[in-house]
C-alpha positions as CSV (number, residue, x, y, z in Angstrom):
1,X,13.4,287.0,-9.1
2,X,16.3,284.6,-9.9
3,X,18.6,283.5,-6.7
4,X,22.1,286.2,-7.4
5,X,23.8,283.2,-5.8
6,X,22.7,280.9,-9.0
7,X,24.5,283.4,-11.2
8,X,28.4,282.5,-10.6
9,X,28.4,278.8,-11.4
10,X,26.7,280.0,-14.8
11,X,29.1,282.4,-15.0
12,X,32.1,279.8,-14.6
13,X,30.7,277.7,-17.2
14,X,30.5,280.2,-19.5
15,X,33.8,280.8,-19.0
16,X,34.8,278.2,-19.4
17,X,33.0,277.5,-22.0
18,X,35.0,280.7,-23.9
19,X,37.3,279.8,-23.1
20,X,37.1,277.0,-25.1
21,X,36.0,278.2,-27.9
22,X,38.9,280.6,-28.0
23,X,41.5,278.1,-28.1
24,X,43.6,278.3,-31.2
25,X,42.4,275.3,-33.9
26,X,45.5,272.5,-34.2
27,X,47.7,273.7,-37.4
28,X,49.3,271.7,-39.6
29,X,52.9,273.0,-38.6
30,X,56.4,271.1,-38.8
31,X,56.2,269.9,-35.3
32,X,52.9,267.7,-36.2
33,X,54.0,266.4,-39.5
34,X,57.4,265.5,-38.2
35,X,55.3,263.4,-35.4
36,X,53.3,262.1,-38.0
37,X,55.8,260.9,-40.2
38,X,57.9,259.6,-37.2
39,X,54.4,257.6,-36.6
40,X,53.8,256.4,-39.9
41,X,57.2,254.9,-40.0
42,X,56.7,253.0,-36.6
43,X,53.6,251.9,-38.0
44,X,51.9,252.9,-35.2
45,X,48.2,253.7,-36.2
46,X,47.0,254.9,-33.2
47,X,49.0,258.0,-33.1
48,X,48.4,258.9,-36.3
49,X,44.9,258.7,-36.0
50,X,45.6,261.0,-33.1
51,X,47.7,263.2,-34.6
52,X,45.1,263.8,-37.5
53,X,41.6,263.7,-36.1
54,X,41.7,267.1,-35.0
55,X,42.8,268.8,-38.3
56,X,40.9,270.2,-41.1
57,X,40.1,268.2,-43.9
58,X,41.6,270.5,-46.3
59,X,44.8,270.3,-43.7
60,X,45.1,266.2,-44.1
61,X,44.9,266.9,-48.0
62,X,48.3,269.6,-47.7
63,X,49.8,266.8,-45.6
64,X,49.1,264.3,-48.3
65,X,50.1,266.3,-50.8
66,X,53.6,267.4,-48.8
67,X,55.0,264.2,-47.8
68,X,56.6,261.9,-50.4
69,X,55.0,259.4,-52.4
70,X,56.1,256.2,-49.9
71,X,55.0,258.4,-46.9
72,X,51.8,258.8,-48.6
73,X,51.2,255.4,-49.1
74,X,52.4,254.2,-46.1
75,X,50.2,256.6,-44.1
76,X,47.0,255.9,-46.5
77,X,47.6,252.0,-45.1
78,X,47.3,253.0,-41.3
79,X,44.4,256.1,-42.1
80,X,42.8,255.1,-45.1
81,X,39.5,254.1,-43.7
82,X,39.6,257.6,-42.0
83,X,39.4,259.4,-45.5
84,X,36.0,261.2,-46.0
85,X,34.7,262.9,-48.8
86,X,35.3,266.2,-47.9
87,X,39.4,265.3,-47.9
88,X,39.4,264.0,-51.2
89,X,37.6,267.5,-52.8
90,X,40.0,269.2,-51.1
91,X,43.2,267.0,-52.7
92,X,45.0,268.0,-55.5
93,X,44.3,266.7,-58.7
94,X,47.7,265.8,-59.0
95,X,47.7,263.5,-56.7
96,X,44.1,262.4,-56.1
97,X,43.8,259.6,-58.6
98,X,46.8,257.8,-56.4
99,X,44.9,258.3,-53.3
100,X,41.3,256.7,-54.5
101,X,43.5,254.0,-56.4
102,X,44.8,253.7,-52.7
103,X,41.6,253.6,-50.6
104,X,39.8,250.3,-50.2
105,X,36.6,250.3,-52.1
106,X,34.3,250.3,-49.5
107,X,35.9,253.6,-48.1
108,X,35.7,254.9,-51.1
109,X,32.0,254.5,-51.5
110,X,31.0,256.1,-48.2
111,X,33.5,258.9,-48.9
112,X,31.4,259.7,-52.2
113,X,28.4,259.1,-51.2
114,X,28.7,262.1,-48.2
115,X,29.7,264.6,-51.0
116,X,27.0,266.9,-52.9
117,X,26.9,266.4,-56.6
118,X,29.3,269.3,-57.7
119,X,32.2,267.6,-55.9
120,X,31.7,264.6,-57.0
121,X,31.6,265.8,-60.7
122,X,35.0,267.4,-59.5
123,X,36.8,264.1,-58.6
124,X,35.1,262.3,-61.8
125,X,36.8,264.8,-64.6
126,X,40.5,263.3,-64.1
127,X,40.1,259.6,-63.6
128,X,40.2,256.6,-65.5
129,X,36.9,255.1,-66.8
130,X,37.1,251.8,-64.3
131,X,37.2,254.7,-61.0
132,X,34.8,256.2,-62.9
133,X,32.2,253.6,-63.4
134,X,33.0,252.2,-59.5
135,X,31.9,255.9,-58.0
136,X,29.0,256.0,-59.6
137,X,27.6,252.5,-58.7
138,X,27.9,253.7,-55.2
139,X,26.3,256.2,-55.5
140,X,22.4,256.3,-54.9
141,X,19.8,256.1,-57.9
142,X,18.8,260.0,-57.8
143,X,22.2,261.2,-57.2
144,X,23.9,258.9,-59.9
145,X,21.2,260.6,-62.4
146,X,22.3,263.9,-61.3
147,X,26.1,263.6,-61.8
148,X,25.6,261.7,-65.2
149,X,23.4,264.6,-66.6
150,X,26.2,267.1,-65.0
151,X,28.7,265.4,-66.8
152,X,26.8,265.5,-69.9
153,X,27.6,269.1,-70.1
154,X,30.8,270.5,-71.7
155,X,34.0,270.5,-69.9
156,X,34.2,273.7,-68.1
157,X,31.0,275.0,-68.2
158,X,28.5,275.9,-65.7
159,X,26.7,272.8,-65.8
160,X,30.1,270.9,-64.7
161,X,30.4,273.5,-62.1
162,X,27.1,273.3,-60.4
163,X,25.5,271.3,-58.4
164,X,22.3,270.1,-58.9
165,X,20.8,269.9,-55.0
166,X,18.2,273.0,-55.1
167,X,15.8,274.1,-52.6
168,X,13.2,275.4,-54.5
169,X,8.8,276.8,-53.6
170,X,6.8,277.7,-56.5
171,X,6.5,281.7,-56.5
172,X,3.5,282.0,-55.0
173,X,4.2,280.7,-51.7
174,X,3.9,282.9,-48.5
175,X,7.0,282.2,-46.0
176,X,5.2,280.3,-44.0
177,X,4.3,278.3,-46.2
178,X,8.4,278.1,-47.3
179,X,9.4,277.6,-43.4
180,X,6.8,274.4,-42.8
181,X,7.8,272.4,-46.3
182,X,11.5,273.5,-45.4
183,X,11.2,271.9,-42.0
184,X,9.0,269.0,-43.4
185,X,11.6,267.7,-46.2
186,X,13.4,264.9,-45.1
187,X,17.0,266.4,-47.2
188,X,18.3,269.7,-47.8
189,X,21.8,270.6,-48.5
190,X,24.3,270.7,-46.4
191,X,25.1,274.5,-46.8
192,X,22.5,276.9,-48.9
193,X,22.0,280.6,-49.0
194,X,18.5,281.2,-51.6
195,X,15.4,279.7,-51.6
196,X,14.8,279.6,-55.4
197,X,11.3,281.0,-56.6
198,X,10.0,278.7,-59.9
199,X,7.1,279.0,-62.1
200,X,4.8,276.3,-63.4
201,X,7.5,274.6,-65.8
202,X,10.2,274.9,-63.1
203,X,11.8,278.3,-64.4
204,X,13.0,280.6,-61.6
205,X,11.8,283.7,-61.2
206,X,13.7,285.2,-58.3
207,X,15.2,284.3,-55.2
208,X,15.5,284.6,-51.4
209,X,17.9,284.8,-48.9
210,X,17.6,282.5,-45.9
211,X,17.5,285.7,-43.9
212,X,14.8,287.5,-45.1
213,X,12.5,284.4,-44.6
214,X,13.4,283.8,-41.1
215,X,12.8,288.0,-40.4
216,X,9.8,288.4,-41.9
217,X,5.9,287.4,-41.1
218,X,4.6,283.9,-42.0
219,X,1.7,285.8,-44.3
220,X,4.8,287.4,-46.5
221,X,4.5,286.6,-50.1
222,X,7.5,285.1,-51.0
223,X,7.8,287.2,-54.3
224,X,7.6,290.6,-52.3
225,X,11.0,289.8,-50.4
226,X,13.3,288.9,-53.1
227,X,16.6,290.0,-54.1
228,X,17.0,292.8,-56.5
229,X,20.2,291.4,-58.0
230,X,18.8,288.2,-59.2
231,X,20.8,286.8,-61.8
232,X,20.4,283.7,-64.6
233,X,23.8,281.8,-66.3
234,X,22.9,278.7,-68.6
235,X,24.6,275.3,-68.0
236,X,26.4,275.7,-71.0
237,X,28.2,279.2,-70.3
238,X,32.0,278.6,-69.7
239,X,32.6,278.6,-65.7
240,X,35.2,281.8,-66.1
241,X,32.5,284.0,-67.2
242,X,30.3,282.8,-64.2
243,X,33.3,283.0,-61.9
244,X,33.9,287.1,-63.4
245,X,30.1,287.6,-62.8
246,X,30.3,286.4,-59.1
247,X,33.3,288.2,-58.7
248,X,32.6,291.6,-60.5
249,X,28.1,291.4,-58.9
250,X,29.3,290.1,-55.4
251,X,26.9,287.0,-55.3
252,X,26.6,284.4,-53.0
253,X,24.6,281.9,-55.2
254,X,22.7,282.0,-58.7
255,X,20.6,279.0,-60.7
256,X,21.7,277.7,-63.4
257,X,18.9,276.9,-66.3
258,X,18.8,274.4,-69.4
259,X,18.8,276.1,-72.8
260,X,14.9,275.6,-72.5
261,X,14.6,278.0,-69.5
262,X,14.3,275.4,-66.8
263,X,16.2,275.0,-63.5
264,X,18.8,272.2,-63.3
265,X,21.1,273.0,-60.5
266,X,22.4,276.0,-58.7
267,X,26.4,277.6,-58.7
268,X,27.4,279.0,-55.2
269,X,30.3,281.4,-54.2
270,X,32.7,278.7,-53.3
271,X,32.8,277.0,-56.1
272,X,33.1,280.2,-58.0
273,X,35.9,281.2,-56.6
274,X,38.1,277.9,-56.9
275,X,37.6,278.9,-60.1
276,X,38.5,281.9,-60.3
277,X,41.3,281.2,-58.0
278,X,42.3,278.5,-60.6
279,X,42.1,280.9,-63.5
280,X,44.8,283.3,-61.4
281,X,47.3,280.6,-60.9
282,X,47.5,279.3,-64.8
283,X,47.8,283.0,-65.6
284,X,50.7,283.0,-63.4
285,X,52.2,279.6,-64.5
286,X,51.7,281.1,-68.5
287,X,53.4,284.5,-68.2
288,X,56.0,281.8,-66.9
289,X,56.2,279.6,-69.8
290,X,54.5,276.2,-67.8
291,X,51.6,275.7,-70.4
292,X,50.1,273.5,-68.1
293,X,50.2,273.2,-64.6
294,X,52.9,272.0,-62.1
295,X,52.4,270.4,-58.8
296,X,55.2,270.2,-56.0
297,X,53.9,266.4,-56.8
298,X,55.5,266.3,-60.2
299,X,58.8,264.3,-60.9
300,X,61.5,265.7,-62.7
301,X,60.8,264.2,-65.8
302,X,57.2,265.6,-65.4
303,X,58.5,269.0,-64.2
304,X,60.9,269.0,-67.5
305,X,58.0,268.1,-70.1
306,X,55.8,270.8,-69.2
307,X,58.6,273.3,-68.7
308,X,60.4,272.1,-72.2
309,X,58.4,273.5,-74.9
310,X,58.3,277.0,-74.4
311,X,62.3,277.2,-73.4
312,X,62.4,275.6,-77.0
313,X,61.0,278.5,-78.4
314,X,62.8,280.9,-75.9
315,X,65.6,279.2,-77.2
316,X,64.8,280.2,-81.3
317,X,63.4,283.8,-80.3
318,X,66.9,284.5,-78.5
319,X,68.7,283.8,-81.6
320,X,67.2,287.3,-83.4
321,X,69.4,289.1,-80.2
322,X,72.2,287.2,-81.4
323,X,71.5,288.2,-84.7
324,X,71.2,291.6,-84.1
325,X,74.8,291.6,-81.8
326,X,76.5,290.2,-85.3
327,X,75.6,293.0,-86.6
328,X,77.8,295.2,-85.0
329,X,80.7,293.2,-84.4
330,X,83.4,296.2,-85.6
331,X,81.9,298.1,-83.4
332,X,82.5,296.3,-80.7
333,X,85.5,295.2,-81.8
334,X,86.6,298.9,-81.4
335,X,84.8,299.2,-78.0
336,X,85.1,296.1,-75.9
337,X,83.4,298.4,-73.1
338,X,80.1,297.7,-74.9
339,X,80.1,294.2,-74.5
340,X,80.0,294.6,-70.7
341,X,77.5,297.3,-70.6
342,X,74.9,295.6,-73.3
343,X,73.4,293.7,-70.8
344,X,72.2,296.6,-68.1
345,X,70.3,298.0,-70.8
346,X,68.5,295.2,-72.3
347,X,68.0,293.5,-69.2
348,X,66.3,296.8,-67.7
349,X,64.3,297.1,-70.7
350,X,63.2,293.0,-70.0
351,X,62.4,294.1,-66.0
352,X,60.1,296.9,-67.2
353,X,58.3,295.0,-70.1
354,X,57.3,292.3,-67.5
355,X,56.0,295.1,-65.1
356,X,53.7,296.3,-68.1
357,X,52.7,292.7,-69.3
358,X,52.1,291.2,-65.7
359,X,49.4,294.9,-65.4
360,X,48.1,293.8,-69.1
361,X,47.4,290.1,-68.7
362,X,45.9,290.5,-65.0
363,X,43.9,293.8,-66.2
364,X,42.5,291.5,-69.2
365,X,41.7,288.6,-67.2
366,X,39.6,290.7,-65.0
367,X,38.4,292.6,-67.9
368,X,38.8,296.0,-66.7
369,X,41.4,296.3,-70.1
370,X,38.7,296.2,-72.8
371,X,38.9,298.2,-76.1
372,X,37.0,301.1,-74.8
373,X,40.0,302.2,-72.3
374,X,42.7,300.0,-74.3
375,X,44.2,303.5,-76.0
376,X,44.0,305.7,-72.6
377,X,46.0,302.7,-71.3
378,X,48.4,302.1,-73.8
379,X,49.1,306.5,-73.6
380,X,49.8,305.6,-70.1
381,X,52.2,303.1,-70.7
382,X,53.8,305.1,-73.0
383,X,54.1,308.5,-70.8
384,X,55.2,305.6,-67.8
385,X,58.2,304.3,-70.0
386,X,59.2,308.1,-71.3
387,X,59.7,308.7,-67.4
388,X,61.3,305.8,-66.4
389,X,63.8,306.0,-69.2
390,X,64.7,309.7,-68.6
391,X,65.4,309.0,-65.3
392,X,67.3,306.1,-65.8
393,X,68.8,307.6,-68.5
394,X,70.4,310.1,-65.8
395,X,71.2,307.7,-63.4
396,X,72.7,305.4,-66.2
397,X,74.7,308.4,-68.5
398,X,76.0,310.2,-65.7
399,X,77.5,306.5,-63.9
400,X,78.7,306.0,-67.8
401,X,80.4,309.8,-67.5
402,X,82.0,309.5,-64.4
403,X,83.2,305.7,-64.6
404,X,84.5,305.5,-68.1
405,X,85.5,309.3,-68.7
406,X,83.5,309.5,-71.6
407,X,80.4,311.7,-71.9
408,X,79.9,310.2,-75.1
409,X,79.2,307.1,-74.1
410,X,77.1,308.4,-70.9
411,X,75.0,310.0,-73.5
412,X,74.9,306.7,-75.5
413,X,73.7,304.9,-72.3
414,X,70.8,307.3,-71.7
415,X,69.6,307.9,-75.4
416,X,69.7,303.7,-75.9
417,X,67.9,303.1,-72.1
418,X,64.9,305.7,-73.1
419,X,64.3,303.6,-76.0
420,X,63.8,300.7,-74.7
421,X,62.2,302.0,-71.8
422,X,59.6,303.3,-74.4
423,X,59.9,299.7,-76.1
424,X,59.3,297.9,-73.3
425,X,56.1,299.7,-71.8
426,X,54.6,299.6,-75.4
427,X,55.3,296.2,-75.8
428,X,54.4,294.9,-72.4
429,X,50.7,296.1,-73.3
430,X,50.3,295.7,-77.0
431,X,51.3,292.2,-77.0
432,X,49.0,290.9,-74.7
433,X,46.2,293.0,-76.5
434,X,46.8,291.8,-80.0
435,X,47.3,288.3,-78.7
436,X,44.0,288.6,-77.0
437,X,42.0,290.6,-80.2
438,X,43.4,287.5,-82.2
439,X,41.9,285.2,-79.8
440,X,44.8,283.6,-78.1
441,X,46.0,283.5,-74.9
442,X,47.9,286.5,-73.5
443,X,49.1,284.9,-70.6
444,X,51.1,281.8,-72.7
445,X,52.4,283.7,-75.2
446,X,53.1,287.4,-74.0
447,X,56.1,287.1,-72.0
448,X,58.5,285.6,-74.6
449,X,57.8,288.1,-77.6
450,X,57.8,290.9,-74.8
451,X,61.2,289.5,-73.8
452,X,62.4,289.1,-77.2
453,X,61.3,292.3,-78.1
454,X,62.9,294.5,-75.3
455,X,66.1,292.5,-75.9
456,X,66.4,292.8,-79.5
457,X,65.7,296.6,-79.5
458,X,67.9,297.3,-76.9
459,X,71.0,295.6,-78.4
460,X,69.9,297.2,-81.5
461,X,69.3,300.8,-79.8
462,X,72.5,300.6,-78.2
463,X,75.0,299.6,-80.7
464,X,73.4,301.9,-83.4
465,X,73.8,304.7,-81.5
466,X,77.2,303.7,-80.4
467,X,78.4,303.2,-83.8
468,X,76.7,306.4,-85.1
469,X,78.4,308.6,-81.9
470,X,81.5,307.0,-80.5
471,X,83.2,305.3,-83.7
């Protein structure tokens, strides 16, 4: 029997040692970055090291990326042989090129050479060719092959997206025979979730999670324990269709095959979701107007050209509305009133055909719009903006009533508001659908017709009716 008097010192320790482990990570909050930047400009290198050792990588790459280009470099001169690998995946594109261009060569071998082939695809893609060719000579024989043939795939595909470490057992192994050549290999990845089963020529056949292995008896056939939901993408399959798979199956990892059938490399959740997560934010930045994206990096002048081209075209659309007003000049020459109340409805109309598109572009991006529910959604839309413009037609016609003394023009106010209520809910879905059935982007191009749209027919719905009642 153990001494009871044995137990409190081990009880101390452990609490200690929660206590520990309890203790809030460091944050990258204003306090720290105002200490870092009062370090970096006393050049004191020390500190900063300090300051920064115990944060997250992907914390020193939102520091990098907040502080101002002369802060950046001057803090890259007193940390730069700090910078790892795993910082510069996590950096910004925007930004990245300046910090390698930065980081004295030898840094910027050993940072490459601690990253697994994916991310090292990933900081290839946007540099020049000199970076280019310098990351690769540092990297070793077998995993230079291994980026090269990953860069040989198309841009945005799964074979740019994967990467190519694998831990693999032909598919008539038992697990123990798995656990002794996994324990016997001198490298495995860093971070892995299957064991991939493969046939003869190197085709897999199923795989295994890491837990069932380590639960079940060394005489298991490896082939009895594997996953039911096993599925295939080849390298050439754009990443946004893996990405929607992962997302819509709930996967954790999945090979990817050559067109002849064979394993070349394996995709894994994380890097499925950047994407994804990347695929969210241009849908954002489109139903915006930015056609590409913006970084909080980005000069004016940069902010300007990528902002410029689709105001341009705001700019012609806007002109129809003007059109449209010309139209009806007598009549507001007779009613000045109308001039001030044209913009309540057509501005309404513009709020609710951005509430339909925003529902439209994100249901087609997920693909749970398609064209077997498209027509019970667009009859939703429609009985949505019958609603809303009755009961903004109320609100609106009886303010109209009881401010102007006119019931006329209340009546005006409400018929016009329906109407573009019912424009703007049609539109907001149609658009992106016809865009998409023509095979353009929804997201780029929605939000300007939907704009010009609501405005144009609520001008037009407005006036008519005014000119048909109240003159």
């Amino acid at each position: 029997m153990s001494d009871p008097g044995n137990r409190e010192p081990a009880a101390a320790g452990d609490a200690a040692l929660l206590e520990t482990d309890s203790a809030e990570a460091p944050e990258l909050d204003e306090a720290r970055i105002d200490r870092i930047i009062d370090a970096v400009e006393a050049r004191d290198a020390a500190a900063v090291a300090a300051e920064l050792a115990p944060l997250h990588a992907a914390d020193i790459a939102d520091l990098l990326e907040q502080i101002s280009a002369p802060q950046r470099r001057a803090l890259l001169a007193l940390y730069a042989v700090e910078i790892d690998g795993d910082i510069l995946s996590e950096l910004d594109d925007s930004i990245r090129e300046e910090v390698i261009e930065a980081l004295p060569r030898e840094v910027l071998a050993e940072a490459v050479r601690e990253l697994e082939t994916d991310d090292v695809v990933d900081l290839l893609e946007d540099l020049e060719h000199s970076d280019q060719a310098f990351i690769l000579g540092a990297l070793e024989s077998d995993d230079r092959a291994a980026v090269e043939s990953a860069m040989a795939w198309p841009e945005h595909s799964a074979g740019r997206l994967m990467q190519s470490e694998t831990v693999t057992v032909p598919q008539d192994w038992t697990v123990g025979q798995t656990i002794d050549h996994l324990r016997a290999v001198e490298w495995l990845p860093d971070q892995f979730y299957h064991v991939i089963l493969v046939d003869a020529r190197h085709r897999p056949t199923g795989h295994v999670t890491l837990g069932r292995v380590l639960s079940s008896r060394r005489d298991t056939a490896m082939a009895g324990i594997t996953e039911e939901e096993f599925r295939i993408v080849e390298a050439t399959e754009p990443e946004e269709d893996v990405a929607y798979m992962f997302n819509k199956y709930h996967l954790i990892s999945t090979p990817v095959v050559d067109p002849a059938g064979r394993l070349v490399g394996v995709i894994t959740i994380d890097d499925a979701m950047t994407v994804l997560d990347e695929e969210h934010e241009e849908d954002i930045l489109r139903l915006s107007g930015v056609v590409m994206e913006a970084s909080v990096t980005d000069n004016a002048v940069t902010t300007a050209r990528l902002r410029l081209p689709w105001l341009v075209v705001n700019l012609f659309t806007a002109s129809l509305s003007a059109v449209v007003i010309t139209q009806f000049e007598a009549t507001i020459e007779s009613l000045v009133v109308l001039a001030a109340l044209m913009p309540i409805v057509a501005s309404t109309g513009g709020i609710a055909g951005t509430q339909s598109l925003a529902v439209a572009v994100r249901s087609l991006a997920t693909r749970s719009l398609t064209s077997a529910n498209a027509s019970r959604v667009v009859w939703r839309e429609l009985g949505a903006g019958i609603l809303n413009g009755v009961g903004l037609a109320a609100i609106l016609g009886l303010g109209g009533w009881l401010i102007f003394g006119d019931i006329w023009l209340g009546a005006v106010l409400g018929m016009a508001m329906i109407c573009n209520q019912v424009v703007a809910a049609l539109g907001g879905v149609l658009v992106p659908l016809g865009l998409n059935r023509l095979g353009m982007d929804p997201a780029l191009a929605s939000g300007t017709f939907v704009t010009t749209l609501t405005d144009v027919m609520g001008f037009f719905a407005f006036l008519g009716f005014a000119t048909i009642f109240l003159l």
